[in-house]
Structure formats: structure tokens, C-alpha cells
C-alpha positions as a Markdown table, in Angstrom:
| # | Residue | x | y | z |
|---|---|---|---|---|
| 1 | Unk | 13.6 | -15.4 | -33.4 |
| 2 | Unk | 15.4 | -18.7 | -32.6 |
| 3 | Unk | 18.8 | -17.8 | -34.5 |
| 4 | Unk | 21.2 | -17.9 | -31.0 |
| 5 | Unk | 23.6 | -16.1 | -32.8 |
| 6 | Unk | 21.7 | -12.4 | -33.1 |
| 7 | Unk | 21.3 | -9.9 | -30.5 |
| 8 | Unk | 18.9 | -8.8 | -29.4 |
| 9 | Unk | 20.0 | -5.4 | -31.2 |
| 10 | Unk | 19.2 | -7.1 | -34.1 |
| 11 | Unk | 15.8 | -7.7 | -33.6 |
| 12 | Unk | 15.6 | -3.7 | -32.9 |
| 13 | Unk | 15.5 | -3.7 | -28.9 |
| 14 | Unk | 16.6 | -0.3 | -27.5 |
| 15 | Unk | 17.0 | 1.6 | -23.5 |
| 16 | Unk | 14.0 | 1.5 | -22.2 |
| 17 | Unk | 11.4 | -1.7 | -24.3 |
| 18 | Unk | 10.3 | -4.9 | -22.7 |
| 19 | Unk | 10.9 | -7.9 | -23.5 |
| 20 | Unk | 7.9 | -10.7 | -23.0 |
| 21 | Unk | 9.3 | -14.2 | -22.8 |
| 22 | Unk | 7.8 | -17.6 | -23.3 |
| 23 | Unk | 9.2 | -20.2 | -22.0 |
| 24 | Unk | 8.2 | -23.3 | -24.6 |
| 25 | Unk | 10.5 | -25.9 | -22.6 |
| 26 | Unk | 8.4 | -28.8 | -20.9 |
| 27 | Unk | 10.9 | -29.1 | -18.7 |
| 28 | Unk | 11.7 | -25.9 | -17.5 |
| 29 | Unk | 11.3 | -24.6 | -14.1 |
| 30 | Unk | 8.9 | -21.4 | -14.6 |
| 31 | Unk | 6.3 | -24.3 | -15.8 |
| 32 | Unk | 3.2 | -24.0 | -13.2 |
| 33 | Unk | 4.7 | -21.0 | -11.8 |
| 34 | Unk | 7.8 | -22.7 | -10.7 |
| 35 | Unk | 9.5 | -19.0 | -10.4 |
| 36 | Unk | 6.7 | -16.5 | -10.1 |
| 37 | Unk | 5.2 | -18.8 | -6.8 |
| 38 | Unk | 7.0 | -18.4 | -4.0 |
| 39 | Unk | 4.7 | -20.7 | -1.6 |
| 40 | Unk | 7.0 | -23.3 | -4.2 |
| 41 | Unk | 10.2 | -22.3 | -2.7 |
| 42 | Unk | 11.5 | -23.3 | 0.5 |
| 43 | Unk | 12.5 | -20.9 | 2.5 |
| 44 | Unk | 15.7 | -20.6 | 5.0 |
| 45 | Unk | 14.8 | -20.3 | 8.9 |
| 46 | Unk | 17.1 | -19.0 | 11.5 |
| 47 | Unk | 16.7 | -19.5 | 15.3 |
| 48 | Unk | 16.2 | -16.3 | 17.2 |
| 49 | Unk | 19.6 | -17.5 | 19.4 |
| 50 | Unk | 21.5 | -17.6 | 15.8 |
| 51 | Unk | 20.2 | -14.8 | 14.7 |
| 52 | Unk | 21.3 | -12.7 | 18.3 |
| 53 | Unk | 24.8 | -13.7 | 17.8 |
| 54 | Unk | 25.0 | -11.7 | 14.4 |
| 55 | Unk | 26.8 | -8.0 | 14.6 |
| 56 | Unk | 25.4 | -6.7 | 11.1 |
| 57 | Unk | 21.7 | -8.1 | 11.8 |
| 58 | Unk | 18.9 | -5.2 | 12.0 |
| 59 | Unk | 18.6 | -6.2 | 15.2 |
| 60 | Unk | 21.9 | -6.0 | 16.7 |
| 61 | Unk | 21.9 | -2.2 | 14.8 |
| 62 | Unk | 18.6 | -1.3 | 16.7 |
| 63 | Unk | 20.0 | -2.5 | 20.1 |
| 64 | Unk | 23.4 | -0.5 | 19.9 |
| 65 | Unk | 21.5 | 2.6 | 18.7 |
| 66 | Unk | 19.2 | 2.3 | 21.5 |
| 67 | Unk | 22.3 | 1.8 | 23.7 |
| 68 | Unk | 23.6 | 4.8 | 22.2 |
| 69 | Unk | 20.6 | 6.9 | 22.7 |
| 70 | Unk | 20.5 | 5.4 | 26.2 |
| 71 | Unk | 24.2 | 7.5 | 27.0 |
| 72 | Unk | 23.0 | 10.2 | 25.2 |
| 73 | Unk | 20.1 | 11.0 | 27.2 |
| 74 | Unk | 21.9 | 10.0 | 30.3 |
| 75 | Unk | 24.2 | 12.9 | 29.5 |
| 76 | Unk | 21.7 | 15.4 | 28.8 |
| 77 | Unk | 20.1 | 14.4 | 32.2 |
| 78 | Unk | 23.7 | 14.7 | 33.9 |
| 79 | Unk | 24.8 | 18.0 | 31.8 |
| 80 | Unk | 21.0 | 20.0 | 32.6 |
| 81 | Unk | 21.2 | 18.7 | 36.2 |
| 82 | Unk | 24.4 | 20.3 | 36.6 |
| 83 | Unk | 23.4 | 23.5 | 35.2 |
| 84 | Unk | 20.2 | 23.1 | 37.3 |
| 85 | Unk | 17.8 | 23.0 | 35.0 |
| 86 | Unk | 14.9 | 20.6 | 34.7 |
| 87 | Unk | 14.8 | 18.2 | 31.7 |
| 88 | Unk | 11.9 | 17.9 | 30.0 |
| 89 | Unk | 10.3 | 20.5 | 30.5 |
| 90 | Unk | 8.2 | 22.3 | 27.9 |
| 91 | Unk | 7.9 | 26.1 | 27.5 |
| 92 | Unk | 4.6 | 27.6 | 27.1 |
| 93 | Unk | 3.7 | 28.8 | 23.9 |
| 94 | Unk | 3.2 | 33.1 | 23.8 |
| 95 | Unk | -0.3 | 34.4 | 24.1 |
| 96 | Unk | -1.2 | 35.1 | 20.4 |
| 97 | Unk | -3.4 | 38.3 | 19.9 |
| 98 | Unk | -6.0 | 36.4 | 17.8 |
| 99 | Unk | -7.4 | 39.4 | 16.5 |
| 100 | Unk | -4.1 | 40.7 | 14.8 |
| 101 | Unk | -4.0 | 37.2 | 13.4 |
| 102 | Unk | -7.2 | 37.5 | 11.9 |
| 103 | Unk | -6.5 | 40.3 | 9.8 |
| 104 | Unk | -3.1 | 39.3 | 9.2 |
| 105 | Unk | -4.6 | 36.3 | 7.8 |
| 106 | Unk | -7.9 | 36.6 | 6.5 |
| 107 | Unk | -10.8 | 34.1 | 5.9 |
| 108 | Unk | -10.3 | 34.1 | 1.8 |
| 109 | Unk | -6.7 | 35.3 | 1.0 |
| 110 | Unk | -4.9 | 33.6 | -1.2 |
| 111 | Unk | -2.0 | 31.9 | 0.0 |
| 112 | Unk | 1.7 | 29.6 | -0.4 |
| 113 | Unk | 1.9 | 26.3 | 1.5 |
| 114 | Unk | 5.6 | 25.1 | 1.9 |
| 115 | Unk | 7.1 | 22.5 | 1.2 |
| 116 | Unk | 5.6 | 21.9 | -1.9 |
| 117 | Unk | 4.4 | 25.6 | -3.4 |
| 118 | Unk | 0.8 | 24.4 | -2.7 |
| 119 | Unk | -1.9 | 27.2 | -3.3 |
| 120 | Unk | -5.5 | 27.7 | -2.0 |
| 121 | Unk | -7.1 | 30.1 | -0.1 |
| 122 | Unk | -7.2 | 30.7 | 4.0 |
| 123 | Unk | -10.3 | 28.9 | 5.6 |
| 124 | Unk | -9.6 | 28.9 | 9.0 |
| 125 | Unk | -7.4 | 31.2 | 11.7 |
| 126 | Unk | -7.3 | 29.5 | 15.2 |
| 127 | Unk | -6.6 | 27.1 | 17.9 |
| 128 | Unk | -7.2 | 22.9 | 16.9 |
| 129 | Unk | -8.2 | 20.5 | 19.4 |
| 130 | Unk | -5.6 | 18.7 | 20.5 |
| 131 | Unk | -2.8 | 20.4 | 19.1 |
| 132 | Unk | -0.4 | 23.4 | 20.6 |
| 133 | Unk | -0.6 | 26.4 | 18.7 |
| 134 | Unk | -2.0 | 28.4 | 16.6 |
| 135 | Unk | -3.3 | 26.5 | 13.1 |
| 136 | Unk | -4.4 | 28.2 | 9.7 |
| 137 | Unk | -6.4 | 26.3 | 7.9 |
| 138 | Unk | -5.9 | 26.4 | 4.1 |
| 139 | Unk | -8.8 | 25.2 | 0.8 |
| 140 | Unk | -6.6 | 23.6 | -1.5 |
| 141 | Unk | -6.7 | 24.9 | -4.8 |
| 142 | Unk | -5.4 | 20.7 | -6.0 |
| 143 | Unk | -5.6 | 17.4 | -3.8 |
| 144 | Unk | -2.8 | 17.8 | -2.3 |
| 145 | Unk | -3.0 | 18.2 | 1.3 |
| 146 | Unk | -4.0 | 15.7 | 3.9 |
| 147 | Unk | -7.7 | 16.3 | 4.6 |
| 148 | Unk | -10.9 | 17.7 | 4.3 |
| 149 | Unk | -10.8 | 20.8 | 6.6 |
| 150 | Unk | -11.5 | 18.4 | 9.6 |
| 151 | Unk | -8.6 | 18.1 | 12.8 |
| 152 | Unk | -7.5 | 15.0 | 14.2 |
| 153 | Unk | -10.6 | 14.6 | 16.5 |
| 154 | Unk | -12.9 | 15.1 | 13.2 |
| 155 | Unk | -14.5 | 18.2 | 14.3 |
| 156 | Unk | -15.1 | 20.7 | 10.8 |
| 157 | Unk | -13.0 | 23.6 | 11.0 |
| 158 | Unk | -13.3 | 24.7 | 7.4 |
| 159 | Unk | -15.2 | 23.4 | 3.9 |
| 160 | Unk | -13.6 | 22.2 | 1.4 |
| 161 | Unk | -13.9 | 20.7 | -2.5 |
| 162 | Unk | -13.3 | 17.1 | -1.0 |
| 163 | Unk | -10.9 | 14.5 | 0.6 |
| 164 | Unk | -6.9 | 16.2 | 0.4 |
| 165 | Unk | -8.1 | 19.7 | -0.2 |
| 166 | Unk | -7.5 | 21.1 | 3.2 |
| 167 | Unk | -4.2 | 21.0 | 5.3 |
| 168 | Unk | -3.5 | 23.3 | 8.2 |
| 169 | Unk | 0.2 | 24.8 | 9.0 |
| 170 | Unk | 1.1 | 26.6 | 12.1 |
């Protein structure tokens, strides 16, 4: 293939192949790794004072959207103090009837997780450490959830096939 004057068409490339390369040169560049080692090429440093006086840097983005979210909360202080409310406050969550839940979801029933159309069957109905609210606890019927029927403190709250076969939703 050293005619310069063919395409590569010629040769029969289409969308979509490879093309593997060798460079035969003893001269060239990509010799020793020249392009694929990047410990080769020296790289550009910029002082932090440089870099500060940029407006399109990442951080001069991040400090005006802080600034922004600054005002913003500042306003929903001013706005909730003048309606006399208290910000921040959380509302308690209803008292579930845990026996209604129970047989609204029982231990076995075969079940929908969304996003994602995930099926499996219900393995747990209840409260989870450290979380608000009530949880059910679903076997997936694939690995596709994001753990083993264990909460975030790593008690058990339901058996499972393996690793990504459990997920809970509220």
C-alpha cells in the first residue's frame, strides 16, 4: 500500500473499520512512544494569580455561581422572613399505618421499579436506618440495582441472589 495516489477507498475502507498504522520512519516522532507517552511532553503551567484573572476559567464560573446562589438564598431568607416563616425547616413525615402497607405491598409480589422498568419481587416493607420514610425493598429479578438487600449502615433487610440484586424505593 505505498501508492500515495489511492484512497484509502481503494484499498476497501468503509464507516465504521480501523485502520492500524506503522510508522516505519527512523526518524519519526511516535518512535519510543514519542506520541503515546505523555511523561515525554512538556506540559504548560499557569500561576494560580494568572489563572484568577481569567473570566471563562472553571473557577471564575464556580465563584459567580456561588455568588449567585449566595443572593438567592439571601432572598429566600428575606422573602420567608417577611411572610414569617422559618427557613429551613423540615416537615415531618405522616404516620404510615404499616399494617395497610403490608398488605398493600406484600413480602413476594411481583413488582415495577422506575426509572428503568426493573422487575423482581417485594422483600422488604419498612422503615431503614438512617433514612426518612418508609422503604420497600425489592429482589431483583437482573443485576441491576445497587445492592444486596443491605441499607447504608449494612444491616440485612432482605436476601437476595447477589451483589446489585436488591434496591429499595420509597
Amino acid at each position: 500500500m505505498m501508492d500515495e495516489d489511492k484512497t484509502l477507498r481503494y484499498y476497501g475502507t468503509r464507516n465504521g473499520m480501523e485502520i492500524h498504522i506503522k510508522d516505519t520512519d527512523p526518524h519519526s516522532i511516535s518512535l519510543h512512544g514519542g506520541l503515546e507517552d505523555v511523561s515525554q511532553v512538556e506540559k504548560y503551567v499557569m500561576d494560580d494569580e494568572a489563572y484568577d484573572k481569567l473570566d471563562n476559567s472553571v473557577r471564575a464560573i464556580k465563584k459567580r455561581e456561588q455568588a449567585r446562589a449566595a443572593v438567592k438564598a439571601a432572598e429566600a431568607k428575606r422573602e420567608a422572613a417577611e411572610r414569617g416563616e422559618e427557613l429551613g425547616t423540615v416537615e415531618e413525615e405522616p404516620e404510615v399505618d404499616m399494617e395497610q402497607l403490608a398488605k398493600d405491598f406484600p413480602t413476594d409480589g411481583r413488582c415495577e421499579v422506575q426509572p428503568g422498568g426493573r422487575r423482581g419481587a417485594i422483600g422488604y416493607v419498612g422503615k431503614v436506618t438512617g433514612m426518612k420514610g418508609v422503604f420497600i425493598g425489592i429482589r431483583l429479578d437482573e443485576p441491576m440495582g445497587m445492592n444486596d438487600g443491605c441499607g447504608l449502615d449494612g444491616k440485612k433487610y432482605f436476601e437476595c441472589q447477589g451483589a446489585k440484586y436488591g434496591c429499595f424505593s420509597k
